[in-house]
N, C-alpha and C positions, 0 to 999 in steps of 0.2 A: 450476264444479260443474254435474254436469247436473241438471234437472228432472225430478221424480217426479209419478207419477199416485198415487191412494189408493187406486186397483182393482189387482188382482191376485191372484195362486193358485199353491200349489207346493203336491204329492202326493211325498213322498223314502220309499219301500219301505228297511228295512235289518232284522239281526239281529246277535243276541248269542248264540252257544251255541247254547240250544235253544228260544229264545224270539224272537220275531218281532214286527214292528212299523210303523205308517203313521203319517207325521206329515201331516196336511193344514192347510195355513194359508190362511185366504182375508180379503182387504184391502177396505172398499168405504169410500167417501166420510163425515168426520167432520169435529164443530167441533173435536175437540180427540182426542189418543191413545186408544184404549179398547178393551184386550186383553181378551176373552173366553175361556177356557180350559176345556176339558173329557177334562181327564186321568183315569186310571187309577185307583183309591185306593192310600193308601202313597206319594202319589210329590211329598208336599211339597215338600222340599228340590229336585226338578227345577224343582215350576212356579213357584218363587220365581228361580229361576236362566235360566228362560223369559222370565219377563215383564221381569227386568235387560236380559238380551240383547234383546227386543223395542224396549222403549227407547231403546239404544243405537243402532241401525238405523233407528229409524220417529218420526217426530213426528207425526205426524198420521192420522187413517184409523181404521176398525171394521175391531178384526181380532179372527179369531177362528181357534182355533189346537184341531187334534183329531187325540188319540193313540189309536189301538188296538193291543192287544195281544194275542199268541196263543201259548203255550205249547205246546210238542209233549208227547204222549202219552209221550215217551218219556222225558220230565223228572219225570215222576210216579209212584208206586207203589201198588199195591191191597192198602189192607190194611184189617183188618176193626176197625170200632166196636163195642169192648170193650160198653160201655154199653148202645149198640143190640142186642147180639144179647143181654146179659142181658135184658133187656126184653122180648125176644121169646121169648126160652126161659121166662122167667116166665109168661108169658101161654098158653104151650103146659102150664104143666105145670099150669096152672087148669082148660084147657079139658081134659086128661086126666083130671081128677079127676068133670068133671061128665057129661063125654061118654065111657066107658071104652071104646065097641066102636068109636069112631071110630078111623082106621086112621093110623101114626104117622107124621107130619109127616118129607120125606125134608129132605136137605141141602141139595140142589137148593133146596125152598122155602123152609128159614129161609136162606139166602143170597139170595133173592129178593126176602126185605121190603126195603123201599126204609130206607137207609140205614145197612145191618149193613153192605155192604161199600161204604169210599169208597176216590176218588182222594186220592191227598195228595202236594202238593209236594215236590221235595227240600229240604233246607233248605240253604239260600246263604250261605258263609262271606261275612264283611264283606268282603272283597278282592272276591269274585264282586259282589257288591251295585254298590259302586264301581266296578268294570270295566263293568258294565252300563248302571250311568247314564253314564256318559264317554262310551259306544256314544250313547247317545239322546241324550245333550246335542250330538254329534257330527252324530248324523243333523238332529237339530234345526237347527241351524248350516248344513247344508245345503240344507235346506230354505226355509230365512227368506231366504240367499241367492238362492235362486231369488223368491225373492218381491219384495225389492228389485230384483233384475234385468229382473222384467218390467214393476215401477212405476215403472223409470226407462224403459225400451222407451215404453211409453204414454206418458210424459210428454214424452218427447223428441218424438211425433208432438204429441199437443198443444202444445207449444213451436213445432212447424210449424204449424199450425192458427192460435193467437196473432197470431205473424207476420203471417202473409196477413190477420188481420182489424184487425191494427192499421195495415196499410200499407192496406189500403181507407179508414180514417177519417180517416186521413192525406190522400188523396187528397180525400172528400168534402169535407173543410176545404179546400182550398187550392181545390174547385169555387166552394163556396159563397164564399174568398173575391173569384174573378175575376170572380163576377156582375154586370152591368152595373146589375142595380137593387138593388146596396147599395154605389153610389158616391155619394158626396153631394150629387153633382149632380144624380141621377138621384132621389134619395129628397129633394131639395129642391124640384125640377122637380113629383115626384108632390102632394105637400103644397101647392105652391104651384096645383096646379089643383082641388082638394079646396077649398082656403081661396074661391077665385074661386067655385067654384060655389056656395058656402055663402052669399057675399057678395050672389050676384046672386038668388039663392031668397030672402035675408030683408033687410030692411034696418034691422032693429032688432038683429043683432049689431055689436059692437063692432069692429074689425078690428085696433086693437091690440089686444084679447085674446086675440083668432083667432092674430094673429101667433106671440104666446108661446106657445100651446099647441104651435102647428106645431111651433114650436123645443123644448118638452118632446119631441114624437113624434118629432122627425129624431133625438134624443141617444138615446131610447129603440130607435129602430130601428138604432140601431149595435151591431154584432154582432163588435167588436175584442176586444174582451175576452176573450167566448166563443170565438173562435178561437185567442188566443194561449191557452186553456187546454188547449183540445185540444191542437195542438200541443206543449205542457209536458207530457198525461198522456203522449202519444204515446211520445212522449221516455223518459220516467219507465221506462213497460215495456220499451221497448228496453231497456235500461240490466237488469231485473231479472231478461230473457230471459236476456242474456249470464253476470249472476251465477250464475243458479241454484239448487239448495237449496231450503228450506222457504221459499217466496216467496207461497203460494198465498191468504194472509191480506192481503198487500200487492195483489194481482196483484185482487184481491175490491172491496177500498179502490178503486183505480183503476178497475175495470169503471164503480162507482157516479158517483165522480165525471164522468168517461163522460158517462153516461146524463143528469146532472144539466147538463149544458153543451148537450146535443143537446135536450134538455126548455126552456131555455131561447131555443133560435137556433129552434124551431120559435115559441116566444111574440112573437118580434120579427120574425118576417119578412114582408117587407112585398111579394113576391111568392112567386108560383105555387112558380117553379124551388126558390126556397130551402127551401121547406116539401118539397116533396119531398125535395130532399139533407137533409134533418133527418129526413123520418119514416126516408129510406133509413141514418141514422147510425142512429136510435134502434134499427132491424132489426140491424146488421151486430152494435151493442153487446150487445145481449141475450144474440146467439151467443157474444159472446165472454167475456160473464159466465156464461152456464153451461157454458164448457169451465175458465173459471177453479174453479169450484166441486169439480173433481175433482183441483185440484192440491195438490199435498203443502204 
């Protein structure tokens, strides 16, 4: 399975008849699924059929999903509000009585008042209705496709991205493990000239206690552990690179732990070289927890 990003965007233009329509979907980074929708009114039964299909395709990401609609003039009819023009013929035949040299209201103006004449829809047998949503759940469909298609596009370059910063951590481990001063000759030899100098500045330490401690500092400064961890996380995302799918929760897990092995080989290192290759681990990891942060 390939890997998906949680960014993405698809615009699908389509129509029905006389009626016209823009689906716009856009994806961005989320802890958990969460469709936003701002449809039409009247169009329950689509956006419940929306947010099914959303699920189906998406586990993870802010999406948010935006329909407009535009009816042609020519799907509509002008006809006069009964109501309305009573209302205004009433209102004429008051102002007749009170004003009688006033000069008589033409047709032109009582068709003028604002709302004696509206538009009004055709009315839509149930079949047209149906036909219409099938059209939009249709274009919908096309749409969300293009939207997984570019959150897999993104994810598949972040999956390159990964790669290259999991094979650099890769590499700093296997620096930090050929370094000469975390051989134990070398981190024995350092201790053992620390203990002499201590010896010869005081002589009221004890030097089997100095001994011991040394040997607490030589176990402390072994940094075995810490590397075969890295190594095992290393490993690990290789492994989830190649699965794919919603990995992006695993892929997060692993970043930390990361960071928590490199926070450590900086606390025990007992030269210059090593602390660099650590600060330079704890830099390469950061990158690569925040490209995790946008995976599906």
């Amino acid at each position: 399975m390939a890997l998906a990003s949680m960014t993405g965007f698809a615009r699908v233009e389509s129509s029905y008849e006389e009626t016209r329509w823009v689906w716009e979907l856009r994806s961005v980074n989320g802890k958990g699924m969460d469709a936003r929708l701002r449809l039409p009114q009247g169009l329950d039964g689509v956006e419940a059929e929306v947010r099914k299909r959303l699920a189906a395709k998406l586990k993870r990401g802010n999406v948010s999903v935006g329909l407009q609609m535009q009816r042609s003039q020519s799907d509509t009819a002008l006809v006069v509000n009964e109501e309305a023009l009573e209302q205004v013929l009433k209102a004429i035949s008051i102002l007749r009585n009170r004003l009688p040299d006033a000069p008589e209201p033409s047709l032109d103006g009582i068709l003028g008042y604002k709302g004696v004449l509206e538009f009004e829809e055709a009315e839509e047998s149930e079949e047209e209705k149906n036909a219409q949503i099938a059209a939009l759940l249709s274009s919908f469909d096309e749409a969300l496709n293009e939207l997984v298609e570019m959150r897999r596009s993104e994810g598949n370059a972040i999956a390159t991205l990964l790669k290259g910063q999991v094979d650099t951590i890769e590499a700093l481990a296997k620096q930090a493990e050929e370094l000469p001063s975390r051989s134990p000759e070398a981190i024995r030899a350092r201790l053992e000239a620390q203990v002499n100098e201590l010896l010869q500045a005081s002589s009221q330490l004890d030097p089997q206690r100095l001994h011991q401690e040394a040997a607490v500092l030589a176990t402390k400064a072994d940094i075995r552990e810490e590397l075969d961890r890295l190594y095992a996380h290393v490993e690990a995302v290789g492994d989830l690179l190649v699965k794919g799918g919603a990995i992006g929760r695993r892929l997060d897990f692993l970043a930390q732990e990361f960071n928590r092995e490199a926070n450590t080989l900086c606390s025990k290192s007992n030269s210059v070289e090593l602390t660099a290759i650590g600060l330079e681990l704890k830099t390469v990891i950061d990158q690569l927890r925040e490209q995790t942060q946008n995976i599906e």
